[in-house]
BALOBA-1460 file (C-alpha; in Angstrom, 3 decimals):
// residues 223
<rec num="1" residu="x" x="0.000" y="0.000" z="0.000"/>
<rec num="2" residu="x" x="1.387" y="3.327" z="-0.824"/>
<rec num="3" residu="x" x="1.300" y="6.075" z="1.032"/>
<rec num="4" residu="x" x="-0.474" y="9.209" z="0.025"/>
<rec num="5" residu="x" x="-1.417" y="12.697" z="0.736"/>
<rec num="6" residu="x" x="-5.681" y="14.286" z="0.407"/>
<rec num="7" residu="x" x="-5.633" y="16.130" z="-2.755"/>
<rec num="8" residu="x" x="-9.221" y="17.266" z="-3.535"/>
<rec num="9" residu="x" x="-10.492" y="18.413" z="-7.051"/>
<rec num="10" residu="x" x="-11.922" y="17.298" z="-10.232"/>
<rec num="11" residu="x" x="-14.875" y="18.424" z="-12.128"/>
<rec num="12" residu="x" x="-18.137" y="18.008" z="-11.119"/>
<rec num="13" residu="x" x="-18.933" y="14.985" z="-12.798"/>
<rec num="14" residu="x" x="-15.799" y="13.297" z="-12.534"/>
<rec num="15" residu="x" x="-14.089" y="10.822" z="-10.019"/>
<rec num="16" residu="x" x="-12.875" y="12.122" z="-6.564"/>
<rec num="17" residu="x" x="-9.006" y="12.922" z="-6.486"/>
<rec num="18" residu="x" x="-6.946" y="11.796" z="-3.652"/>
<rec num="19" residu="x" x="-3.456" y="10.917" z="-3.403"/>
<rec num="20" residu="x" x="-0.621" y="12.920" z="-5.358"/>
<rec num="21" residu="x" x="-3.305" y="14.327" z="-7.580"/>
<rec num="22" residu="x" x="-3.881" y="11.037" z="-9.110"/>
<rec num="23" residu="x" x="-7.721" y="10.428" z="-10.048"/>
<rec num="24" residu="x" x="-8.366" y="7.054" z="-8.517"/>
<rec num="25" residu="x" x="-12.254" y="5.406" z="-8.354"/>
<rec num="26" residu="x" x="-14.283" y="3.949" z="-5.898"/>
<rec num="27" residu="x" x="-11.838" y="2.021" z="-3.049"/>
<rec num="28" residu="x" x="-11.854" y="-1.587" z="-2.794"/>
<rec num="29" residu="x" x="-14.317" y="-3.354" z="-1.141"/>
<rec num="30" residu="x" x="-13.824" y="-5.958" z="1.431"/>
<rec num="31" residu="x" x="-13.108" y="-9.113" z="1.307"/>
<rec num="32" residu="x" x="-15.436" y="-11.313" z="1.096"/>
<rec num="33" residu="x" x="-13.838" y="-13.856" z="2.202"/>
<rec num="34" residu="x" x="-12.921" y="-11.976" z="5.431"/>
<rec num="35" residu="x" x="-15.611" y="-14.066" z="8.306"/>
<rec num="36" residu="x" x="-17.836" y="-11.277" z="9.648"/>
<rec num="37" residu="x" x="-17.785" y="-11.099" z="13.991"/>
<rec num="38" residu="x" x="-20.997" y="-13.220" z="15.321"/>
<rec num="39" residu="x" x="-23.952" y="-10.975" z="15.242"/>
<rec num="40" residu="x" x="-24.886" y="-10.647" z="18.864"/>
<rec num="41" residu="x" x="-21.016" y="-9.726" z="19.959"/>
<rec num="42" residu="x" x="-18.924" y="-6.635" z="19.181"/>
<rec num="43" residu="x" x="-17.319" y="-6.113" z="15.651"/>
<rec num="44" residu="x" x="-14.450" y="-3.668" z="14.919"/>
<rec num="45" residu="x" x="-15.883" y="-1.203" z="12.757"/>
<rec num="46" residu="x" x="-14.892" y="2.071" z="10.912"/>
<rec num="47" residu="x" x="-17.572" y="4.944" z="11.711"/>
<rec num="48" residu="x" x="-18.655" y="8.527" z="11.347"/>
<rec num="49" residu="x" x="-21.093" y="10.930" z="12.502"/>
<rec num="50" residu="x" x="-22.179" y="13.935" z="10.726"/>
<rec num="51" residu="x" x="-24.034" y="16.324" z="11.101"/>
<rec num="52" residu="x" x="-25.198" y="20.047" z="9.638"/>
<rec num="53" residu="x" x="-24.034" y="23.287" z="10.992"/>
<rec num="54" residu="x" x="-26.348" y="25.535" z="11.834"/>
<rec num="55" residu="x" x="-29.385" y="23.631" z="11.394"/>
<rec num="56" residu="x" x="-31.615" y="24.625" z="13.776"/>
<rec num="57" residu="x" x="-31.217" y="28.415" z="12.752"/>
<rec num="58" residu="x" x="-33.263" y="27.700" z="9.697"/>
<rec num="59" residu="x" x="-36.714" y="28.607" z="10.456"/>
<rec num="60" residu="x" x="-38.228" y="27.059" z="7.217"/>
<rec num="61" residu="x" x="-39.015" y="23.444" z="7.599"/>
<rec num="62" residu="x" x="-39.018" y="22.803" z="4.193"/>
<rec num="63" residu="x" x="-35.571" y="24.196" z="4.057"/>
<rec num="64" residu="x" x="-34.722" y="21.562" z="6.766"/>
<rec num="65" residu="x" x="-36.162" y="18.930" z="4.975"/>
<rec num="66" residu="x" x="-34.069" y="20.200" z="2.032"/>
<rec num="67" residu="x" x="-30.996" y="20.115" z="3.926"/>
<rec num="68" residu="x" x="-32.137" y="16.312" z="5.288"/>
<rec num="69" residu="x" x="-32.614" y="15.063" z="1.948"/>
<rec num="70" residu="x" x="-29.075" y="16.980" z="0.125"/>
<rec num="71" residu="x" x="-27.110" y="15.058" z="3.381"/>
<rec num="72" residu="x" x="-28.395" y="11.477" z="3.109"/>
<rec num="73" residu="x" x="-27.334" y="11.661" z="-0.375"/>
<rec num="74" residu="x" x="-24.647" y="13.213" z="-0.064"/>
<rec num="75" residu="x" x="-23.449" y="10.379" z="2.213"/>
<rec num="76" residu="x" x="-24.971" y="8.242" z="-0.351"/>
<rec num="77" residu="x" x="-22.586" y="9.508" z="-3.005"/>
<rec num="78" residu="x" x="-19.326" y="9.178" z="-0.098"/>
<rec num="79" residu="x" x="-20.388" y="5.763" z="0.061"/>
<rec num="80" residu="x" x="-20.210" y="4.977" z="-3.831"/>
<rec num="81" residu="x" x="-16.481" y="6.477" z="-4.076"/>
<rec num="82" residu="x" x="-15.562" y="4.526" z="-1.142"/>
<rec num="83" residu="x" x="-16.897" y="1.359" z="-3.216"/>
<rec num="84" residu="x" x="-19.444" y="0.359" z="-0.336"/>
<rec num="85" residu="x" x="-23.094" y="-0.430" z="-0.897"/>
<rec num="86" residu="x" x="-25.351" y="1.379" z="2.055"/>
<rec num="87" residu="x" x="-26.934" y="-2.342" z="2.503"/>
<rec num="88" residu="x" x="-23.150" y="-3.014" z="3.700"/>
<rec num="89" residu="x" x="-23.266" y="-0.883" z="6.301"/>
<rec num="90" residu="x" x="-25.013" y="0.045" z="9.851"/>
<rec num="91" residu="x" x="-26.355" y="3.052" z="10.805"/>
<rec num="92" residu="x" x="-28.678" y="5.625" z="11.826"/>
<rec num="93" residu="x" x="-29.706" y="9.199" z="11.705"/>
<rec num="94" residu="x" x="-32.020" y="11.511" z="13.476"/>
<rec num="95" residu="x" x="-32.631" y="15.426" z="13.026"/>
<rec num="96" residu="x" x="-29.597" y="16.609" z="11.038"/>
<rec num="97" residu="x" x="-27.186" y="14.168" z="11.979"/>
<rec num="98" residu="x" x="-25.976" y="11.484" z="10.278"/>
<rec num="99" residu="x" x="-23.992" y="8.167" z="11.969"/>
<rec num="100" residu="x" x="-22.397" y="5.248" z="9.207"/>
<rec num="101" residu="x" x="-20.381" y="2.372" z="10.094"/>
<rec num="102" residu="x" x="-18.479" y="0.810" z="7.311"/>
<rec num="103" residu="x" x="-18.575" y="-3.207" z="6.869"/>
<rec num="104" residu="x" x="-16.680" y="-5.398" z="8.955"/>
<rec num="105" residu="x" x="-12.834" y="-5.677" z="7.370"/>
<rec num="106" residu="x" x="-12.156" y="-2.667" z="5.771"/>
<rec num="107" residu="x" x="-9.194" y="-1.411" z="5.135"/>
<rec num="108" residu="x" x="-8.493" y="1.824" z="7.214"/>
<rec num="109" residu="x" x="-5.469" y="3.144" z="5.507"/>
<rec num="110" residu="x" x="-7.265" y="3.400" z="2.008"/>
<rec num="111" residu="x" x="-10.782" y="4.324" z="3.452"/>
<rec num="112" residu="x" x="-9.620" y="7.084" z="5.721"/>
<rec num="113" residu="x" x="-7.799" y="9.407" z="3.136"/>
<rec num="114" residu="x" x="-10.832" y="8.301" z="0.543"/>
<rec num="115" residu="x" x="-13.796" y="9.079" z="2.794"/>
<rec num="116" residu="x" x="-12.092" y="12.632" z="3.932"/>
<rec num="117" residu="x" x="-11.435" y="13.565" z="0.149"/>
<rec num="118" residu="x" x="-14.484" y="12.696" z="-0.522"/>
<rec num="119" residu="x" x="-16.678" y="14.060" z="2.130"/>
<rec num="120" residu="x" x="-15.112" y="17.369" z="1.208"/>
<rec num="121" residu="x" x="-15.321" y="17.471" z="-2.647"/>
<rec num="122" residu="x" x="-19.093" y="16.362" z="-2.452"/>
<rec num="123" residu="x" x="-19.925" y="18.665" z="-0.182"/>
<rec num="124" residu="x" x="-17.910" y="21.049" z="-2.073"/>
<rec num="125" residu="x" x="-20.338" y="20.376" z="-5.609"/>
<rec num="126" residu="x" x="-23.047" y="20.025" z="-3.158"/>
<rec num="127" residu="x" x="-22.970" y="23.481" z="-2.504"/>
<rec num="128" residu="x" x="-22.285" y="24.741" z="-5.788"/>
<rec num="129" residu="x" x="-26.131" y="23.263" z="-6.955"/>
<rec num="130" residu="x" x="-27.818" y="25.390" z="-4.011"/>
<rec num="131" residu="x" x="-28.182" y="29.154" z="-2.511"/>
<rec num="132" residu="x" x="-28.295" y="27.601" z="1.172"/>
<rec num="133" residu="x" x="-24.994" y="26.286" z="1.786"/>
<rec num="134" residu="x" x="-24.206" y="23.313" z="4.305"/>
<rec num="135" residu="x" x="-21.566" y="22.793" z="6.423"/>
<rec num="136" residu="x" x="-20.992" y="20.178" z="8.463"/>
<rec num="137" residu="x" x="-19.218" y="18.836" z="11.300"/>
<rec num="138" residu="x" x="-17.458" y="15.165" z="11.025"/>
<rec num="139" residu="x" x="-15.744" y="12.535" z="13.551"/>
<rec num="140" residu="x" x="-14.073" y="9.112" z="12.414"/>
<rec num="141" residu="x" x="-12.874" y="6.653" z="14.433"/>
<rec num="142" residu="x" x="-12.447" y="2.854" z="14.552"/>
<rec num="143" residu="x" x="-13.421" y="0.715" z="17.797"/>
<rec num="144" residu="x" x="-15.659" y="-2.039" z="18.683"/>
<rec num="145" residu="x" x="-19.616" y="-1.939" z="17.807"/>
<rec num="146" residu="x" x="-22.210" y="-3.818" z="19.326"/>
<rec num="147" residu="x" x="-25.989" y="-3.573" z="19.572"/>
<rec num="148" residu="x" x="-28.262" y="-3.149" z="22.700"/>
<rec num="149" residu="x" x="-31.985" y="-2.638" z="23.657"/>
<rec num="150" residu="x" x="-32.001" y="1.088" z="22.772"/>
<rec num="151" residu="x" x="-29.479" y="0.898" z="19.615"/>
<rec num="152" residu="x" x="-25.538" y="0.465" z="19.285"/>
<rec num="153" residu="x" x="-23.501" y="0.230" z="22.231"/>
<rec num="154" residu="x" x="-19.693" y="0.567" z="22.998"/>
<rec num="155" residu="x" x="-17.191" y="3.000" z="23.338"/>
<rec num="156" residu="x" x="-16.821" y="4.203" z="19.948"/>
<rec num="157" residu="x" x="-20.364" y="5.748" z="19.419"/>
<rec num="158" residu="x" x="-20.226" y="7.248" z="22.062"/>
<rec num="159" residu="x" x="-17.417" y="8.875" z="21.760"/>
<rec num="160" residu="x" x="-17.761" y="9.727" z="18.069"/>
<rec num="161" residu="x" x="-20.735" y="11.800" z="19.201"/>
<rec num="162" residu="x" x="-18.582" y="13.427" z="21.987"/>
<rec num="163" residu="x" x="-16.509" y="14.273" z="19.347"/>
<rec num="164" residu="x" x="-19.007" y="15.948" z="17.000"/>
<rec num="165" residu="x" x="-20.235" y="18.095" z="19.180"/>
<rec num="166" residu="x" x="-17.715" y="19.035" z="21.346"/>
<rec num="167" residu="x" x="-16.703" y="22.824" z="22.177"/>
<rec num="168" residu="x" x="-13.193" y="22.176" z="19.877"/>
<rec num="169" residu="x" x="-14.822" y="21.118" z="17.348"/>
<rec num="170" residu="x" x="-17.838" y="23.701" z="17.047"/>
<rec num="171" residu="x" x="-15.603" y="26.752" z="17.612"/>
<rec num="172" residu="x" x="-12.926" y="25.814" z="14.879"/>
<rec num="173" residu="x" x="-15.790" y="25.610" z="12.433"/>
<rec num="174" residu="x" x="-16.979" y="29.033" z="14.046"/>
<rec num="175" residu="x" x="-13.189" y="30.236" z="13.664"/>
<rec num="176" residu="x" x="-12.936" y="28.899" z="10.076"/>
<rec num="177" residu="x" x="-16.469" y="30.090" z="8.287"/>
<rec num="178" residu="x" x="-14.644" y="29.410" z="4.731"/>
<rec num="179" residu="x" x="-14.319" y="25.425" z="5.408"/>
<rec num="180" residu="x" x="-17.196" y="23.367" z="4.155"/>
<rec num="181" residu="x" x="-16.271" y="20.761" z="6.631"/>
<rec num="182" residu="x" x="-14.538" y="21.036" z="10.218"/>
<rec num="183" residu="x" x="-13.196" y="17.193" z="10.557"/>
<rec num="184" residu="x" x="-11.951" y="15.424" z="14.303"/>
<rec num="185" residu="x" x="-9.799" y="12.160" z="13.933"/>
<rec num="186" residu="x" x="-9.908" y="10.323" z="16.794"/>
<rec num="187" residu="x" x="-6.451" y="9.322" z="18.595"/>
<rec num="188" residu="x" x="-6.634" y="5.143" z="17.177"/>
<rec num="189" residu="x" x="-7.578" y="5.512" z="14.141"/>
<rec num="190" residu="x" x="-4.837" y="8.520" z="13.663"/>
<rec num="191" residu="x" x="-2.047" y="6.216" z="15.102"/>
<rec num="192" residu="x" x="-3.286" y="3.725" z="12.477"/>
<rec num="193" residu="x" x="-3.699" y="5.889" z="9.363"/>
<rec num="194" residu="x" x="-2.219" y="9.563" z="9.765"/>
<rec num="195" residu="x" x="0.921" y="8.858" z="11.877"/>
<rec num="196" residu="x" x="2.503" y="6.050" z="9.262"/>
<rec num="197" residu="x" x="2.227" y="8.257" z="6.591"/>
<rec num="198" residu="x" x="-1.212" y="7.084" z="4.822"/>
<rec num="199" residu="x" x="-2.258" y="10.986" z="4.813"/>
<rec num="200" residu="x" x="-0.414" y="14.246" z="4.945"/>
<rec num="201" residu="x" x="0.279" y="14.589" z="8.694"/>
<rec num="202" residu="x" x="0.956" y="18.177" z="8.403"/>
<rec num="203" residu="x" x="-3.075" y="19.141" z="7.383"/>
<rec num="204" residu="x" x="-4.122" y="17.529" z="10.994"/>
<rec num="205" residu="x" x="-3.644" y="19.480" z="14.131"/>
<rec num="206" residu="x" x="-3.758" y="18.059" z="17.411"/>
<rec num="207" residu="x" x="-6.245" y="18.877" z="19.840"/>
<rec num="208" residu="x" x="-7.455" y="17.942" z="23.652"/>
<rec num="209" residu="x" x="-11.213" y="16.815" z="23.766"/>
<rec num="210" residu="x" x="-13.167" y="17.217" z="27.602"/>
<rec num="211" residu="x" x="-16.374" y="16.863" z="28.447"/>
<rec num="212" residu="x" x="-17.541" y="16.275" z="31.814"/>
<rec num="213" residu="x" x="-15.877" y="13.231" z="32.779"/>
<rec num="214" residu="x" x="-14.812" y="12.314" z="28.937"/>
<rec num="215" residu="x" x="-11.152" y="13.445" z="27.905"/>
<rec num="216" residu="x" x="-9.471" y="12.393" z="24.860"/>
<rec num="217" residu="x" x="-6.805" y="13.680" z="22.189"/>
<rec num="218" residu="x" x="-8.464" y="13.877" z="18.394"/>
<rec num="219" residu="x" x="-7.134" y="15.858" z="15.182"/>
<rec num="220" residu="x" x="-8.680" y="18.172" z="13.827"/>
<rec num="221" residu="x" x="-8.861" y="19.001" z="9.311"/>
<rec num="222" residu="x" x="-10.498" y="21.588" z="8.105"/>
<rec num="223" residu="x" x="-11.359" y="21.689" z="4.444"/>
């Protein structure tokens, strides 16, 4: 596996760019012959929550329902490049937020730097098709997923919404109004992906994470 850098660009139509400018398609998809963790224990998954900046300062419910509809495809599309089908994955969403986990088996070091290019250029051509621009706020991290009585359970859901909407992350969006997309990385998955080399280390900046009793280091993109 090579090591590459997030390069975003392209034309509209085209395929996402990512990796010393070269224009690569949709990433691999797993293995199938990769055995999938028994249903009823906890599977190491790939994950992200999304959701839309300012949402609730739109007064227009059809302009919410607007915004709804332009994210779930826009994840949609994300999906596509990253050569998953949405039957693959788990998930759920309520209000303007968005939470994915990838299949079981993935491979991290290709589907990190993909999903970030991504997420960015779509969101970029998103925008360029409507007056009311979105932004949105992103975390990504890898951990163990497992489901419960009320929905998914384990550390890394609930700590990828921690993440999301955390002061950090909210006020370098606020700081930054020309990003489409304010990014955190959590500390694994950046010790599996970012610190070998997979992505450019020098676009993520280190931050510290606390919330009540929660505490963590994450990196932060903006794009």
């Amino acid at each position: 596996m090579s090591k590459s850098s997030i390069k975003i660009g392209g034309s509209v139509g085209g395929n996402v760019v990512a990796g010393d400018g070269n224009v690569v398609g949709p990433a691999a998809a797993p293995s199938a012959a990769r055995p999938a963790a028994p249903k009823d224990g906890m599977t190491p998954r790939l994950g992200f929550v999304v959701d839309i900046i300012g949402f609730g300062q739109r007064s227009d419910g059809e302009d919410k329902v607007d915004l709804q509809r332009r994210l779930a495809d826009l994840v949609g599309r994300v999906l596509a490049d990253l050569g998953v089908e949405q039957d693959d994955t788990v998930g759920d969403h309520a209000g303007d937020e968005k939470t994915v986990f990838l299949p079981v088996g993935v491979d991290s070091s290709r589907m990190l730097p993909t999903l970030i290019a991504a997420m960015a250029e779509r969101l970029r051509r998103d925008n360029r098709r409507h007056t009311d621009r979105m932004r949105l706020r992103m975390a990504v991290g890898t951990g163990l997923l497992g489901n419960g009585p009320l929905g998914f359970t384990g550390d890394l859901i609930v700590d990828l919404h921690r993440l999301v909407s955390c002061d950090v992350l909210r006020q370098a969006a606020g700081a930054n109004p020309d990003a489409d997309l304010a990014l955190l990385v959590t500390h694994a998955l950046h010790d599996e992906v970012i610190r070998p080399g997979y992505v450019d280390r020098d676009e993520f900046v280190r931050v510290d994470v606390a919330i009540k009793e929660f505490t963590a280091v994450a990196w932060l993109w903006l794009g």
